[in-house]
Steps between C-alpha positions, in 0.01 A plus 500: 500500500692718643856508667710776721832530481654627787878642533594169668643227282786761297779537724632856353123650480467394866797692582381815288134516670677437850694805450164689341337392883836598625398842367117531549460498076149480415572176284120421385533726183868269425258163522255654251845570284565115602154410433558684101848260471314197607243524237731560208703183624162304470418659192831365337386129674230511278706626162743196567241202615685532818791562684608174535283376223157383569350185415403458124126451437359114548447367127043443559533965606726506168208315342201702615724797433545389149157404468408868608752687264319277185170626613667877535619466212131338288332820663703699230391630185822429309434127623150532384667647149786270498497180276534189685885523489517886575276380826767257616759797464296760709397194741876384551610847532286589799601133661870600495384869589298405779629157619872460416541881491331578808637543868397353767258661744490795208178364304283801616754666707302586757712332750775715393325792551321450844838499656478829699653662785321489789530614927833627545641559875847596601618194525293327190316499172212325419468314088272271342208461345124459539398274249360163606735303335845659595538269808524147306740672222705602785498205702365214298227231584175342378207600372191299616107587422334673704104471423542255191579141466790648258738711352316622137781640338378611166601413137370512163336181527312623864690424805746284643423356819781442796442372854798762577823702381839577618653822449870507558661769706596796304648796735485824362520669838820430482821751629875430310845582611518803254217645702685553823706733269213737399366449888810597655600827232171614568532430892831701501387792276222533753695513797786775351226715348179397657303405132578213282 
């Protein structure tokens, strides 16, 4: 999933890279610059759960989450050492760690960290990410088998079957006002002194 962001759309940066055309600026090494900005904005979407917030996770993923952090949390060997009311402790400790405590779209963070820059022109910058699964965070929709009659979505007592699941939009990929800011300083240092 990936998006471009082109000058259009930010009234004062359109003005800036009009006069960088005006001049005949090289502005491809500015969108790489751009590019940079961009990806610490979306970095910070991920810190927050969003910017505006994103949609908290259904209660049956909180349960198969939980379900997972107990079974994390049994494949210790303070759990195996534990009495039965130490085990509770270490078992309720990685819930609220993993479940309650966690962000979402951060489990493995490999989301997060696929985000990269990617073609840059004069006049745009290429950012997304590869993974197979950045589209429906990004836009939403449902998941539907493919070569089974099912969903098996696994649990400590085997698997869970669903006919489908809906995954609510969650845009990370997502630009805020304060950007313009960082777009436009760096769009004006590079057309006084020709870097960034």
């Amino acid at each position: 999933m990936n998006i471009v962001i082109e000058a259009q759309g930010l009234p004062a940066v359109e003005r800036a890279f009009e006069e960088l055309a005006r001049r005949s600026i090289n502005t491809k090494p500015l969108m790489g610059i751009i590019g940079h900005i961009m990806q610490q904005s979306i970095a910070k979407n991920f810190e927050v759960g969003g910017r505006p917030a994103w949609k908290p996770l259904s209660p049956f993923t909180q349960m198969v989450y939980t379900d997972m952090a107990i079974q994390k949390a049994r494949g210790t060997k303070a759990w195996r050492n534990a009495g039965q009311r130490g085990r509770q402790g270490i078992e309720n400790r990685r819930v609220a760690k993993d479940v309650h405590g966690g962000k979402i779209l951060n489990r493995s963070g490999d989301l997060k960290k696929s985000i990269t820059v990617g073609e840059t022109t004069n006049s745009s910058v290429e950012i997304g990410s590869s993974l197979v699964y950045a589209r429906i965070h990004q836009l939403g929709g449902t998941v539907r088998p493919k070569r089974f009659d099912a969903l098996y979505i696994p649990t400590s007592n085997g698997y869970i079957r669903r006919q489908q699941s809906t995954i609510p939009a969650r845009p990370y990929l997502m630009l805020q006002n304060e950007d313009e800011t960082f777009i436009l300083r760096a769009a004006e240092s590079y057309l006084v002194g020709g870097t960034p």
